[in-house]
Every structure is written in structure tokens, then in C-alpha cells.
C-alpha positions in Angstrom: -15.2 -20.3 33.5 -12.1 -19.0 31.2 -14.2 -19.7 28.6 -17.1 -17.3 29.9 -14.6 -14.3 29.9 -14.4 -14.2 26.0 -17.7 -15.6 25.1 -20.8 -13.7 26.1 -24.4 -15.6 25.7 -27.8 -14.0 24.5 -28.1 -13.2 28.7 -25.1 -10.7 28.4 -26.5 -8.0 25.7 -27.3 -5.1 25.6 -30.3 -4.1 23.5 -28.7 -5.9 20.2 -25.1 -5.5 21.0 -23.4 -8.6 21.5 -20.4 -7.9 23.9 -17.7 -10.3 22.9 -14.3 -9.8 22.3 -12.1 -9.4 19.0 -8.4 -8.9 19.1 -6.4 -6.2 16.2 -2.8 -7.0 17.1 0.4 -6.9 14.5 3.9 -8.6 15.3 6.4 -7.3 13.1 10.0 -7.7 12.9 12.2 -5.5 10.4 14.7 -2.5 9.3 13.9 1.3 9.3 13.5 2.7 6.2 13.8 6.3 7.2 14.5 8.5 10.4 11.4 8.9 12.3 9.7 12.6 12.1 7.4 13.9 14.7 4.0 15.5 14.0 1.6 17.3 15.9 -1.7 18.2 13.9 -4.3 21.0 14.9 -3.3 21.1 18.7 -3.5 16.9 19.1 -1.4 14.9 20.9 2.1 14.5 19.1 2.6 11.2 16.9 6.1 9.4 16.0 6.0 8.8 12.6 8.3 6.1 10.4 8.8 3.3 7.9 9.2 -0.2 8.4 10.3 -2.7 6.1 9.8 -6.8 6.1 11.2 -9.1 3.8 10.0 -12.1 2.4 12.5 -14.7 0.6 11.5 -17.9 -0.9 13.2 -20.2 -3.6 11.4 -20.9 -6.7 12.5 -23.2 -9.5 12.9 -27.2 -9.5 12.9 -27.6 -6.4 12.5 -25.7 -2.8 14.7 -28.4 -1.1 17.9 -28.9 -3.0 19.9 -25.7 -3.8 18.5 -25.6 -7.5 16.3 -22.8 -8.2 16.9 -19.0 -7.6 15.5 -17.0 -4.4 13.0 -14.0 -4.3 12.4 -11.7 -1.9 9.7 -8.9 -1.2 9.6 -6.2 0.5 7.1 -5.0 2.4 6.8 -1.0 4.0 4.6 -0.6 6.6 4.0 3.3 8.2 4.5 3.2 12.2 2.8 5.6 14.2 4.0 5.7 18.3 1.1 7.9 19.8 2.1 6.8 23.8 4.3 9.6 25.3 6.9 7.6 26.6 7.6 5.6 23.7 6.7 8.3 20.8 9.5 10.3 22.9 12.2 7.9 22.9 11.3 6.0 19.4 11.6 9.4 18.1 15.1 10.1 19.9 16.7 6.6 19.3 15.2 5.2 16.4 17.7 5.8 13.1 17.7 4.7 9.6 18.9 0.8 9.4 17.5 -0.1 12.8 16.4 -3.6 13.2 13.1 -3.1 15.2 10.7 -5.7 16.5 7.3 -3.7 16.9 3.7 -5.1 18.2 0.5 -3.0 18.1 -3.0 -2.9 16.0 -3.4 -2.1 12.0 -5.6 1.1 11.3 -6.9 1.7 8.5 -8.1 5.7 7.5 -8.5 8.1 5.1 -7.1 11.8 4.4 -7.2 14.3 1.5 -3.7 15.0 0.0 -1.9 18.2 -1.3 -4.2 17.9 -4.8 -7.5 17.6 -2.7 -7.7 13.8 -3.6 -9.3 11.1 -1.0 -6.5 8.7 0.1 -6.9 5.5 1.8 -4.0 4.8 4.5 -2.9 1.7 6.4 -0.7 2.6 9.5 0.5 0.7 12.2 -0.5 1.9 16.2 2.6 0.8 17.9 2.4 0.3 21.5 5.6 -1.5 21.6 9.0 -0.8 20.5 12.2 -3.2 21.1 15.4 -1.8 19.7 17.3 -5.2 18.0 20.5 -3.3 16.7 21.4 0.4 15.7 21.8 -0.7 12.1 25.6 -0.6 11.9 25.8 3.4 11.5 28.1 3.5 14.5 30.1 7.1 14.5 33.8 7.2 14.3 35.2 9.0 17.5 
């Protein structure tokens, strides 16, 4: 019966559409590059808007067991967009430069034309959830 709720048979269509379910979700755990900035464009609903970066170490050389060898790292920025009111309010009140973030929410992929009227591809992620990990260490001095 579980089983039935995420896989539809021939029975359940409609017209050619196969209703069955896919899943878009993104875990990501990491530091904020910049402080967030809020847009509103032609009269939509305002967006949070900021960096994210993740970092990806491994050790390369003789060995990845022993301590021979030398470690790499990558960085990786991804663009966070917090469209829910609640959460685009206070991610755009609280979140600051250095934060560690944990954020969960689906990968978009879209298009826009830049300042030089050139077609540019964007990947953004939709965040519909926010946990604040640390304030970064950029505590003020009272």
C-alpha cells in the first residue's frame, strides 16, 4: 500500500501523463560568503538573496591513510534565494558574512539577460530551510 503512494500504474493516467513522483531537494552545509541583499523585481514577491560556500578536502599523494601526501580542498559557491516571507525576513535580518549555515531546498536552474544584453544561464538554490550553526565569530565589542 506505501508502495502505491509513489508508484502510479497505467490505471492512474491521465491522457499520457504518467502521475508519479520525483523529488528536487539539496542539503547543504557551509559559510556565507557575503551579507544577504534583498530584491524585489517588477512588483513580485521579495527574494533573499546570498552566497554559500562548501568545501571539499581530500589527501592526495602516496597514500590517503598514513599522513604522507598533501591535502586539497575546493570550494564550492552556491547562490541562495529565501522566497518564503518568514524566512526571507529573518535570513535577511540575521544572516552575516562568516555564518555557518545548514540550508535544504530544491536546485533551479534559469536564464537571464545581463547588463551587455547577453543570455546567461543561472543555478540557484530555493531555500525553504534555514538553520543558523554559528554567527561566524564577528561578535561586536561592547
Amino acid at each position: 500500500q506505501v508502495l502505491r503512494q509513489f508508484v502510479r500504474h497505467e490505471s492512474d493516467t491521465v491522457g499520457s501523463l504518467v502521475l508519479e513522483r520525483s523529488m528536487n531537494r539539496v542539503q547543504l552545509l557551509g559559510r556565507v560568503g557575503q551579507d544577504p541583499i534583498m530584491r524585489q523585481v517588477d512588483g513580485k514577491n521579495p527574494v533573499t538573496i546570498f552566497s554559500l560556500a562548501t568545501n571539499e578536502m581530500w589527501r592526495t599523494g602516496e597514500s590517503e591513510v598514513t599522513q604522507g601526501g598533501d591535502i586539497s580542498q575546493k570550494t564550492t559557491w552556491h547562490r541562495i534565494s529565501v522566497f518564503r516571507p518568514g524566512l526571507r525576513d529573518v535570513t535577511y535580518q540575521y544572516v552575516k558574512k562568516g555564518a555557518r549555515l545548514y540550508v535544504e531546498g530544491k536546485i533551479d536552474y534559469g536564464e537571464y539577460t545581463d547588463k551587455n544584453n547577453v543570455r546567461r544561464q543561472a543555478t540557484t538554490i530555493i531555500a525553504d530551510n534555514v538553520i543558523f550553526l554559528s554567527d561566524g565569530g564577528t561578535k561586536e565589542k561592547v
